[in-house]
N, C-alpha and C positions, 0 to 999 in steps of 0.2 A: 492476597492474590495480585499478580502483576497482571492490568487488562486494559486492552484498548477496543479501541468500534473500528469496526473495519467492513469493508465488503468484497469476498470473493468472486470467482470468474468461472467463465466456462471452460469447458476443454479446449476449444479452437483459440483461445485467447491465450490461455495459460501456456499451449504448443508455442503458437508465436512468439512467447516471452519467453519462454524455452530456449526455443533457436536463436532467438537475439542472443540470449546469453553463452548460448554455445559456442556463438561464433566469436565473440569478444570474449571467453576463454582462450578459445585457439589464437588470438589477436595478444591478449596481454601477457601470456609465456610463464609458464611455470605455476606456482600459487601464490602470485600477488594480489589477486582478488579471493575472499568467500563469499563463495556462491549460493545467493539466498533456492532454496530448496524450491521445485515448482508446485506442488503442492501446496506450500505457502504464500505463493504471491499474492498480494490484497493489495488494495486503498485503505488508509489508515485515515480516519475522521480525526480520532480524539486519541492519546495517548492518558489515561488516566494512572496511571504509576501502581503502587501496593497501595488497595484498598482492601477493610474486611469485607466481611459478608454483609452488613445495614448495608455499606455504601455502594456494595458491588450490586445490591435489589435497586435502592438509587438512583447508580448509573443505570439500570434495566428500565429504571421510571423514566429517568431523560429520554432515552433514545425513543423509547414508544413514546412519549409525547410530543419530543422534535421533530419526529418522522408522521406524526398525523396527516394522513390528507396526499403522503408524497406517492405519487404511482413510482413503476419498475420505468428503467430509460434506458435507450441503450449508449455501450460507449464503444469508440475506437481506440485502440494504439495510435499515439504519436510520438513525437522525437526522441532521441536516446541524451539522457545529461546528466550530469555529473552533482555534485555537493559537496564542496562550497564555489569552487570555481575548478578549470577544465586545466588549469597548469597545477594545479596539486589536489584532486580528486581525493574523497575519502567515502564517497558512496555514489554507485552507477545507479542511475533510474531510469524508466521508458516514463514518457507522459502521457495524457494523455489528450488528444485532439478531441475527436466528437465528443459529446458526454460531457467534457469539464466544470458548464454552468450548471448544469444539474447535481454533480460532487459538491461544485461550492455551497451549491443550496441546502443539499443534505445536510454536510457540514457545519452548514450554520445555524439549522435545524437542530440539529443534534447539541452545540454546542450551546444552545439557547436553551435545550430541554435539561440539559446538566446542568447549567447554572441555577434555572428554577428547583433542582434539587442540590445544590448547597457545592457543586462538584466541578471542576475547570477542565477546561476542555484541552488544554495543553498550546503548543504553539500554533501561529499562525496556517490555514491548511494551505496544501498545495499538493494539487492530483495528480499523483505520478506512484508508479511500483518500483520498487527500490529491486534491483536487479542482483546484487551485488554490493559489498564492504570492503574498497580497496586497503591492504595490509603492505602491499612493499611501492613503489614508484613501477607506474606503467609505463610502457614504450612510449616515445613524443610522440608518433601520430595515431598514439591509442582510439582518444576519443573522438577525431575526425573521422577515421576507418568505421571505428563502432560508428556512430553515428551514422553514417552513409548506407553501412549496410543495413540499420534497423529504420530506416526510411524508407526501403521497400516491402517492409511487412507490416503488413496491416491486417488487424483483425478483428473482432467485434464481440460482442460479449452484452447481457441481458443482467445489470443491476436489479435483482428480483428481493432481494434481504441487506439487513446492517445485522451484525452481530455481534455482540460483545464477548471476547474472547481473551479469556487467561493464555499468559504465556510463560509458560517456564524455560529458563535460561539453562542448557544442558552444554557440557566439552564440545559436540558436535553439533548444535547450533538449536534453536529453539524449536520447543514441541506447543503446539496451539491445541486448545480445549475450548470449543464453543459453549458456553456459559448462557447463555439468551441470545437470541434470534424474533427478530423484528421483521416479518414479511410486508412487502410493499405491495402498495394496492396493484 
């Protein structure tokens, strides 16, 4: 199974991220971005790759023991940015402002609970929803426009669970199966 830790949003948040991406559709022209599905926008903790079934209970032991003790927080939408840099983009993300030290803590949580079960937590984290997968060259003043406009949307959203979730790789873009769920105090 290909699975990572991640944590979903609520409706008001997922709309916002919605319309951010709506409008930097109609901004970038054509199909040079794939547009992650709203449904699936999360925060991604950990990226754990193909693991079997020992290691996928495992990572289920990390998370509940990284996540001990953590209550539910809330977060905001913040700024619209790009990866790796904003003159050759190759994935759009919203960030996130309110909420971020409490992701990193998660995060760190979680990546401390995986290691005590034999498992790597993947790369460095950084809390932002990947909005988007640029495929061709955006217009030059893509991501100052984008950016601008997803600076007036703000939304909020109640971190209540981590779950660990397979993803299968399909032609039309990824299907997620929540696998374990970890509720927060």
């Amino acid at each position: 199974m290909r699975l990572f830790a991640a944590s979903f949003f609520g409706p008001e948040f997922v709309n916002a991220l919605k319309d951010i991406a709506d409008h930097s559709s109609r901004s970038a022209g054509g199909d040079s971005v794939r547009w992650v599905e709203p449904s699936n926008f999360h925060i991604t903790y950990a990226f754990l790759g193909e693991l079997d079934e020992k290691n996928a209970a495992a990572a289920a032991r990390g998370i509940e023991a990284g996540l001990d003790g953590v209550k539910s927080f809330r977060v905001v939408t913040g700024e619209l940015g790009v990866f790796p840099f904003s003159l050759r983009p190759s994935v759009l993300w919203v960030g996130i402002g309110e909420g971020g030290e409490e992701l990193k803590s998660a995060a760190a949580g979680i990546a401390a609970g995986l290691a005590d079960n034999s498992l790597a937590a993947g790369s460095r984290f950084e809390p932002h929803v990947t909005i988007g997968r640029v495929k061709r060259p955006l217009p030059k003043d893509f991501v100052r426009l984008a950016a601008g406009y997803a600076a007036g949307k703000k939304a909020a959203s109640i971190i209540s669970s981590v779950e660990l979730v397979e993803s299968r790789l399909t032609p039309t873009g990824p299907v997620y199966r929540r696998v374990f769920s970890r509720t927060l105090l």
